[in-house]
C-alpha positions as CSV (number, residue, x, y, z in Angstrom):
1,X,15.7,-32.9,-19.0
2,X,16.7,-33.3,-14.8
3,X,14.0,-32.6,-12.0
4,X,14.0,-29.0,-11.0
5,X,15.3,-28.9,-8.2
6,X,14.9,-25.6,-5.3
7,X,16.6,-25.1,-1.8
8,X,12.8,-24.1,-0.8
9,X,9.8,-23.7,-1.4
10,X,8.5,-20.0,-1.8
11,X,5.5,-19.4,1.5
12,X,2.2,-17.6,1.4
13,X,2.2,-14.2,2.5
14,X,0.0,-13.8,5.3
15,X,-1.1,-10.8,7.8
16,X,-2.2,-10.5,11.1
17,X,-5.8,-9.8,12.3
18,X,-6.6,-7.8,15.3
19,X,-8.2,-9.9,17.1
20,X,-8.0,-13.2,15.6
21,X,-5.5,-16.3,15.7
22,X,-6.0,-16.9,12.0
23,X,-4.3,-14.8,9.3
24,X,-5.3,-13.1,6.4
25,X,-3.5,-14.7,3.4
26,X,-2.5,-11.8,1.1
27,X,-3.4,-13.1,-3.1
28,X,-3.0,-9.8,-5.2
29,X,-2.0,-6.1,-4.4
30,X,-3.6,-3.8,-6.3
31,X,-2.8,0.4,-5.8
32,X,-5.0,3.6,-7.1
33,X,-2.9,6.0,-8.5
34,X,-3.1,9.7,-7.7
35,X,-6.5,9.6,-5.8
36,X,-5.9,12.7,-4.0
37,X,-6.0,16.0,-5.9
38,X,-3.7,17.8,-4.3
39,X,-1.1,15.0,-4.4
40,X,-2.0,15.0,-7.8
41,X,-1.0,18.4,-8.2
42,X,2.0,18.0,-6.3
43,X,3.0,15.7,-9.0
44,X,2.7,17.9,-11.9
45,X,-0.8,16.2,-12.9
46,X,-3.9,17.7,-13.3
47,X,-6.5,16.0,-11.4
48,X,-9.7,17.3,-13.8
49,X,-8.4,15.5,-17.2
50,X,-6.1,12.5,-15.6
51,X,-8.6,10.3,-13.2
52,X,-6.8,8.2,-10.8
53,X,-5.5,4.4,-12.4
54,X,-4.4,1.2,-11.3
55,X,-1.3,-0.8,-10.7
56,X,0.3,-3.8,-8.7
57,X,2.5,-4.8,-6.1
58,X,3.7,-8.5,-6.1
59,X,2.0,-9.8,-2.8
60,X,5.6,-10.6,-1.7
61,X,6.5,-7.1,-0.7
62,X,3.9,-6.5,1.8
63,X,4.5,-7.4,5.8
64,X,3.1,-6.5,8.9
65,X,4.0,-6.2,12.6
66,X,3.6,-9.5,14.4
67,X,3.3,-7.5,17.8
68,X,1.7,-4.3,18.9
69,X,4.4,-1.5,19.1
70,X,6.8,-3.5,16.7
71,X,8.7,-1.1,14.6
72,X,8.9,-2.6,11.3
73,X,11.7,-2.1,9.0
74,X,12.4,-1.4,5.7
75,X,15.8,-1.5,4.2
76,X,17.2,2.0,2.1
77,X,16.6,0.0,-1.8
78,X,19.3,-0.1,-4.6
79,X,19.9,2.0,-7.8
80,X,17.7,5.7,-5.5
81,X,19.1,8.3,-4.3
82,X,14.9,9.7,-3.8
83,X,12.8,7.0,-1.7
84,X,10.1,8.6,-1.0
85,X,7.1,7.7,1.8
86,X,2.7,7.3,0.5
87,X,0.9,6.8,3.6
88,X,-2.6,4.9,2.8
89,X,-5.9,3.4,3.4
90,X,-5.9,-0.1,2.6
91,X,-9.0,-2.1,2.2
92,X,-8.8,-6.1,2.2
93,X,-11.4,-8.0,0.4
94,X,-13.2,-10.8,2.2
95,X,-15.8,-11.8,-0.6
96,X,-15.7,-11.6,-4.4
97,X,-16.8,-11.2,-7.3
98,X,-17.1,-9.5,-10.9
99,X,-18.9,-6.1,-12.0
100,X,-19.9,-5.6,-8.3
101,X,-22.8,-3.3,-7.7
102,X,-21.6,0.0,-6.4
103,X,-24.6,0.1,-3.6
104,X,-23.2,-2.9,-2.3
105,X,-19.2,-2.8,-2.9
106,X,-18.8,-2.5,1.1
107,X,-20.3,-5.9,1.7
108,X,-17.1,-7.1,0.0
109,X,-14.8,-5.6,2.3
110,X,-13.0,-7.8,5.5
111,X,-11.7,-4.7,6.9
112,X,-9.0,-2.4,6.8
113,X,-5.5,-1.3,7.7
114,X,-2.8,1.2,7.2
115,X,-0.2,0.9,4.7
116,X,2.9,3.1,3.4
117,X,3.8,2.6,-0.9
118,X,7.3,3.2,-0.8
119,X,8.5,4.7,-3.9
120,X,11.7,5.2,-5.4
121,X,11.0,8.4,-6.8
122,X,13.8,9.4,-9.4
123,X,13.4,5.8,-11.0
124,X,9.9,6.4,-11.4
125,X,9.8,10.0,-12.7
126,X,12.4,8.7,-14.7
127,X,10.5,6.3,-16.6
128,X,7.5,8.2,-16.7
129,X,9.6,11.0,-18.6
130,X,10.6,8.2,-21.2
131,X,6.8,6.9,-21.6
132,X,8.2,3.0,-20.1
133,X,6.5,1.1,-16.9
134,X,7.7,3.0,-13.4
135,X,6.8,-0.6,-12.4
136,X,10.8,-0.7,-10.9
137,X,9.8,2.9,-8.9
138,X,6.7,1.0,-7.2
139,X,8.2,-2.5,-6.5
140,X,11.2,-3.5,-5.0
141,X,11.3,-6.0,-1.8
142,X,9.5,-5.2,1.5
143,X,7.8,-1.6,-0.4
144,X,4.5,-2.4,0.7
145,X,4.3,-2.2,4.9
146,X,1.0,-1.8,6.5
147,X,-0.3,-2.8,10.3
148,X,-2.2,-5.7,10.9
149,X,-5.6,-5.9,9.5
150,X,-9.3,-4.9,11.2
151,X,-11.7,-6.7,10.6
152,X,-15.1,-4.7,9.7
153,X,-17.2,-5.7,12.0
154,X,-14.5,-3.8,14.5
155,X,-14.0,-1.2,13.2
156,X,-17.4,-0.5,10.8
157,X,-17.0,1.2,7.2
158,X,-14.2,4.2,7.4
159,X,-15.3,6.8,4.7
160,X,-14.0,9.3,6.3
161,X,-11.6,10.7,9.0
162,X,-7.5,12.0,9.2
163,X,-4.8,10.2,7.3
164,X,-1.2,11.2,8.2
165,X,2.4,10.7,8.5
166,X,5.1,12.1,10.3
167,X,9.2,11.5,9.9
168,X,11.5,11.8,12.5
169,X,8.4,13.1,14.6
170,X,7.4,16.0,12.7
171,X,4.4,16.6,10.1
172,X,4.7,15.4,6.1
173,X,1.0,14.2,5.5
174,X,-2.4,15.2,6.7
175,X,-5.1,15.0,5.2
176,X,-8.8,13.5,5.3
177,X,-10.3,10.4,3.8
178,X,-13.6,11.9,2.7
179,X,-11.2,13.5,-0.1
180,X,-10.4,10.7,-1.9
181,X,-11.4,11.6,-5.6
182,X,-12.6,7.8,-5.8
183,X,-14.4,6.4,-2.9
184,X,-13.6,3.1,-1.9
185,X,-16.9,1.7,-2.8
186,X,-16.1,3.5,-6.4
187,X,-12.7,1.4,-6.9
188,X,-13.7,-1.7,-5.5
189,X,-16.9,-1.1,-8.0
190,X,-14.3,0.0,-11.1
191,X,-11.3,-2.5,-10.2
192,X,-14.1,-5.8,-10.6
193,X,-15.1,-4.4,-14.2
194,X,-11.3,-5.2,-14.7
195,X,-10.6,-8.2,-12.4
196,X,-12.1,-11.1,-10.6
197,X,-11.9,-9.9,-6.7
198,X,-11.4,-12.7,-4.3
199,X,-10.6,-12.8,-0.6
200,X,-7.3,-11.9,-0.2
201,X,-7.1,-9.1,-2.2
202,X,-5.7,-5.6,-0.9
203,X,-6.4,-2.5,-2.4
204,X,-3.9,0.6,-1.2
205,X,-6.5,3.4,-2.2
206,X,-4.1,5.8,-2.6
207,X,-2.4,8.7,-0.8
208,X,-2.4,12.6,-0.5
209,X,0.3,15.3,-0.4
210,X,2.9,15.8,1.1
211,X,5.1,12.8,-0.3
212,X,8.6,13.3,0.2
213,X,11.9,11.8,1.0
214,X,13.2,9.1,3.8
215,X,17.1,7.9,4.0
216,X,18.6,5.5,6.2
217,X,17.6,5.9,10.1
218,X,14.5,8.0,9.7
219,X,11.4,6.6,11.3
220,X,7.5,7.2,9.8
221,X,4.2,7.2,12.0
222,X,1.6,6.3,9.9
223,X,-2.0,6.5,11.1
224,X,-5.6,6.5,10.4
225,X,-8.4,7.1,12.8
226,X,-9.9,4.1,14.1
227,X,-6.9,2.3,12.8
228,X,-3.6,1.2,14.7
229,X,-0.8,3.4,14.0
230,X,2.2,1.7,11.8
231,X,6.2,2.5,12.5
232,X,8.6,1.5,10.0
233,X,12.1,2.8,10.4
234,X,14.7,2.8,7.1
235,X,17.1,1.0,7.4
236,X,20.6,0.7,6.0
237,X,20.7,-0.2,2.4
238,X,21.5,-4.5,2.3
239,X,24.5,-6.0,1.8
240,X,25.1,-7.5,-1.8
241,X,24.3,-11.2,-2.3
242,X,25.2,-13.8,-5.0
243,X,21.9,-16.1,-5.4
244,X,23.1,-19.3,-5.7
């Protein structure tokens, strides 16, 4: 059998720090479904009998602006006609661990930054109706944009304070952090008793109501208090490519 042979090598994906030259190297991306009750709701789920779950991003669709005041972009993804915006507090782990004591969950935390989970809505609802993995509604490339990372010692533990996002300017989300159904020392407790944590872990911790749809040339202002705010403009859809 011939040497496998590749054009290149696939690279690390890293994110800025505020305030550092070094970057944070990004190793898993775990998500908390329907933390919010009233996005919950929204979403024809009802918050009492249906706790909040778990899935994954593949590390490769999160970036970050290299520059303060950089609009990031993301470009309009194939096979939607529904992509919709999830503004969210992310929380990056700086030291891990297994079946981490609740009391002392935030001692695992490097900081924290804002993020967006952009969804493709109608694939999603679609396979939820047919009881298959929406895994092709939550992943699909550059889906995961947040602003660069701050470190704790910055910006101290955020429990609590407005989350929000606006399109084109005007109001979609806006809510508070202190009504997260899990806390963030809750899921960093409950995602260890299901996975080694290790640095370089983000958790988006899920986001409230008020999802709804983005197409091509809209722009979203995401922001969290204490946090730097995040641009991201849609973009046209991309041109088709053969991979070679």
């Amino acid at each position: 059998m011939g040497a496998i042979r590749y054009t290149h090598l696939p690279s690390v994906t890293t994110v800025p720090v505020v305030g550092r030259s070094e970057r944070y190297p990004v190793r898993r991306v775990y998500c908390v479904g329907r933390n919010y009750a009233d996005h919950a709701i929204e979403m024809g789920i009802d918050p009492r009998t249906d706790p909040p779950f778990f899935f994954c991003k593949p590390a490769d669709t999160v970036f970050a602006p290299e520059d303060q005041g950089e609009v990031l972009e993301v470009p309009y993804p194939p096979q939607t006609s529904n992509l919709h915006h999830e503004v969210e507090l992310v929380v990056a782990i700086g030291e891990g661990g297994r079946n981490i004591d609740i009391r002392r969950a935030h001692e695992h935390i490097f900081g924290y930054a804002v993020g967006i989970d952009m969804t493709r809505r109608d694939l999603q609802l679609a396979m939820r109706k047919a009881g298959k993995p929406w895994e092709i509604g939550k992943t699909f490339e550059r889906c995961a944009p947040m602003s660069a990372i701050c470190p704790l010692h910055l910006c101290g533990r955020i429990d609590q304070g407005e989350i929000a996002l606006t399109v084109q300017g005007q109001p979609r989300q806006k809510s508070d952090l202190s009504k997260l159904i899990w806390s963030v020392s809750e899921i960093i407790a409950d995602l260890s008793r299901l996975y080694t944590l290790r640095p370089g872990d983000l958790i988006f911790t899920g986001t409230p109501e008020g999802v709804g749809p983005v197409v091509p040339g809209d722009t979203m202002r995401a922001s969290i208090g204490g946090l730097a705010t995040l641009e991201v403009k849609v973009a046209a859809a991309e041109a088709d490519e053969v991979a070679a």
